[in-house]
C-alpha positions as a Python dict, from the first residue, in 0.01 Angstrom:
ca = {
    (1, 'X'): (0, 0, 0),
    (2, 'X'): (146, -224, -257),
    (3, 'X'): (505, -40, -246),
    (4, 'X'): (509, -21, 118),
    (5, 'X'): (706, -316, 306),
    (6, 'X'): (610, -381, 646),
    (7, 'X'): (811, -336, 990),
    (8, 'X'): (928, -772, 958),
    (9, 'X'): (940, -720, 574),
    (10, 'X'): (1186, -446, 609),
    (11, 'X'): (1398, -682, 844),
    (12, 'X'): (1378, -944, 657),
    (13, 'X'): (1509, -743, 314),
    (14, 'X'): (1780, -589, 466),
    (15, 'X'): (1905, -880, 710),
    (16, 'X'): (1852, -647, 1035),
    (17, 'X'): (1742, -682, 1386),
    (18, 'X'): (1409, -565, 1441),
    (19, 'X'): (1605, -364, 1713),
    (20, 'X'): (1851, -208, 1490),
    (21, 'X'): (1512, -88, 1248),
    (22, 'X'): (1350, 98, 1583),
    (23, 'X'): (1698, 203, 1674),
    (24, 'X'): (1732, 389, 1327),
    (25, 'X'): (1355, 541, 1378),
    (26, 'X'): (1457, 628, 1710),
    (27, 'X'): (1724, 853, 1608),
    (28, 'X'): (1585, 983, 1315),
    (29, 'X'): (1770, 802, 1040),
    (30, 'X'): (1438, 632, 889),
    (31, 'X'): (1068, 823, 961),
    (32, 'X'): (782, 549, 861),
    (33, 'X'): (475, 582, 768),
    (34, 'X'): (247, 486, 1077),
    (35, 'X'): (-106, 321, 1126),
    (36, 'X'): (-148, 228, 1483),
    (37, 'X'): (113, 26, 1612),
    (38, 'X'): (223, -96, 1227),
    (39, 'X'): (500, 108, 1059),
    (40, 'X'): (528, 95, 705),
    (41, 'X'): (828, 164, 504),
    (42, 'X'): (804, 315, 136),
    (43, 'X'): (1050, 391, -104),
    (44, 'X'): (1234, 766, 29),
    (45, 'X'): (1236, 516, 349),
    (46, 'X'): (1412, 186, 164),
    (47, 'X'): (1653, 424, -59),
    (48, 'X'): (1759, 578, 304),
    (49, 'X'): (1764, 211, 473),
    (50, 'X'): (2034, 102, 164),
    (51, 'X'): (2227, 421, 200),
    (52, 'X'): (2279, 370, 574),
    (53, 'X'): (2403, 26, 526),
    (54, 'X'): (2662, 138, 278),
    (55, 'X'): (2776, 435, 520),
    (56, 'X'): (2807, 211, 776),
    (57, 'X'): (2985, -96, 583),
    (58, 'X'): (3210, 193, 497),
    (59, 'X'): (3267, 263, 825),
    (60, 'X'): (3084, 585, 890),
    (61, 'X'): (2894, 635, 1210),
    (62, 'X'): (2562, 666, 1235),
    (63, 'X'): (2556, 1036, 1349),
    (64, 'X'): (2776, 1109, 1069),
    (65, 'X'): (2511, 929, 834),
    (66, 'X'): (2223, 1082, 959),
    (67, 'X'): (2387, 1469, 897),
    (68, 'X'): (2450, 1376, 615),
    (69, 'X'): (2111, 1239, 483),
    (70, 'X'): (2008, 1577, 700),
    (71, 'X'): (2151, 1794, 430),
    (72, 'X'): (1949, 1654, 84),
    (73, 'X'): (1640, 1787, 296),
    (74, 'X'): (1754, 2095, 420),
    (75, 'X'): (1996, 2183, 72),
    (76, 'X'): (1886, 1943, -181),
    (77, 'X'): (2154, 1730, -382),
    (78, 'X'): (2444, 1913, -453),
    (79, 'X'): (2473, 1986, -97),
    (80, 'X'): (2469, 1649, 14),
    (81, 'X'): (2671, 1500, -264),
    (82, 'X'): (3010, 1801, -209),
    (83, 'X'): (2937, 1629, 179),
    (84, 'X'): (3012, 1303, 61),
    (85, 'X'): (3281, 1350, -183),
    (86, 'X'): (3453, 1574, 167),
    (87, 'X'): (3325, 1230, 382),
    (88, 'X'): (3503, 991, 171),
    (89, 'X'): (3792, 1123, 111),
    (90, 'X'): (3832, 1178, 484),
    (91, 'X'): (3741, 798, 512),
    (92, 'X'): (3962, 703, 234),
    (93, 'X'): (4241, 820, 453),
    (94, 'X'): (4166, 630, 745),
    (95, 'X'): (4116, 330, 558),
    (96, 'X'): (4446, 346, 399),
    (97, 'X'): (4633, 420, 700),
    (98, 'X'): (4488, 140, 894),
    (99, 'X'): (4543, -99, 608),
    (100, 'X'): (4927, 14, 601),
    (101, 'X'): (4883, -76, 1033),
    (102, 'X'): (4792, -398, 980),
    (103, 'X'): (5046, -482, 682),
    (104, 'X'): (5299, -363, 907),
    (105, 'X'): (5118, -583, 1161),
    (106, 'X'): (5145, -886, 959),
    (107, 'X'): (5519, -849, 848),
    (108, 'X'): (5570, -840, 1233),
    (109, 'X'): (5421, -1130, 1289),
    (110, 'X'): (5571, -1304, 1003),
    (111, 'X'): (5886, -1247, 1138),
    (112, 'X'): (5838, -1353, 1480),
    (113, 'X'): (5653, -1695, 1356),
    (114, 'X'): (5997, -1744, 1120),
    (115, 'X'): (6252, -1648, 1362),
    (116, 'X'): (6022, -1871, 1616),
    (117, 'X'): (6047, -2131, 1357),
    (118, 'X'): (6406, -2140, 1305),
    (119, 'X'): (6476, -2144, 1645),
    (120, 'X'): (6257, -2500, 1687),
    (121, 'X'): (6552, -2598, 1403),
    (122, 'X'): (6836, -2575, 1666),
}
């Protein structure tokens, strides 16, 4: 059981909750190993764990994450990886388009703060 972390081990290496770690057993995004009440992670289950957290710092949701993890068991690689290339281009364009929002955003309020400005001149 050398390569196996355990349930505060697995916290503890990715910086979760243990809430979020049952969360993502609960809906089927990790599956550990089991013996008793202790849950044991190995490394199909850590390799999963660091995917998730790069979908989701990407800004994928977790449904979304766990279809897609869904299809490397059900179609093997290729499968998943044409998914991804389809997901991230999809995120790609929301990412850009709120980035464009909140330069827009910030030209606003650059303006306001130096017409505000000015006007504190008079």
């Amino acid at each position: 059981m050398s390569d196996l972390l355990g349930f505060k081990e697995m916290c503890a290496r990715f910086e979760v909750t243990p809430r979020t770690l049952r969360y993502y057993e609960y809906i089927e995004l990790l599956s550990p190993q089991k013996e008793g009440r202790a849950r044991f992670y190995g490394p199909r289950e850590v390799a999963r764990m660091k995917l998730i957290l790069r979908g989701r710092r990407f800004g994928f949701g977790l449904e979304e994450i766990r279809q897609w993890l869904l299809l490397y068991d059900q179609k093997g690689t290729r499968e998943q990886y044409q998914a991804w290339v389809v997901m991230a281009d999809r995120q790609l364009q929301a990412l850009e388009a709120q980035m464009a929002e909140v330069a827009r955003t910030i030209a606003d309020l650059r303006l306001l703060r130096d017409e505000t400005a000015a006007s504190l001149q008079d």
